[in-house]
N, C-alpha and C positions, 0 to 999 in steps of 0.2 A: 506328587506330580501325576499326570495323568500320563498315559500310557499314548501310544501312535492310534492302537484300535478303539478308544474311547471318544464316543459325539460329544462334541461340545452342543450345545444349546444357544441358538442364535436367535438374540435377543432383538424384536422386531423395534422400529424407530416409531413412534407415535405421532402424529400430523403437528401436535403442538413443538414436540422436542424439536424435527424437521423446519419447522418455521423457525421458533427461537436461535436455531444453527443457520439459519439460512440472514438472519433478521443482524447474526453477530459476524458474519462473513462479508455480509454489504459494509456494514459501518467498519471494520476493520481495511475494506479495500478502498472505503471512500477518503480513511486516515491517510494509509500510503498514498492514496494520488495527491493529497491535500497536500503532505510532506514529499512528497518528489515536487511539484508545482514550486512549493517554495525554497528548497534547494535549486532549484533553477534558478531563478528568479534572484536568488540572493548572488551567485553567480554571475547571471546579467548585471545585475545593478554595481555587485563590484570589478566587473572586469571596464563598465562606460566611468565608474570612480578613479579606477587606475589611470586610466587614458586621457583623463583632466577635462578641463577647458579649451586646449588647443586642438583638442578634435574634430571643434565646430566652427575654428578658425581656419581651417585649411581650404585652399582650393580645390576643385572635384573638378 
């Protein structure tokens, strides 16, 4: 174990690693929106499913 008065050695990020983390952060954020959009969406579709056909029968 290292002690409280011992440096640790901080290891710099290289422009390539930064991009590849940067390149897996997009695609991982562009999944969740993909997957929120379509939980929505399934949502909408089944709560207009529920509500039938007489929904477009009614007066307004």
């Amino acid at each position: 174990m290292s002690g409280p008065n011992e440096i640790r050695s901080v290891e710099s990020e290289t422009p390539e690693i930064a991009a590849a983390r940067a390149r897996l952060r997009r695609r991982r954020s562009i999944a969740i929106a993909i997957g929120l959009a379509l939980f929505a969406l399934t949502f909408y579709a089944l709560t207009i499913i529920k509500m039938g056909p007489a929904l477009f029968d009614r007066t307004l």
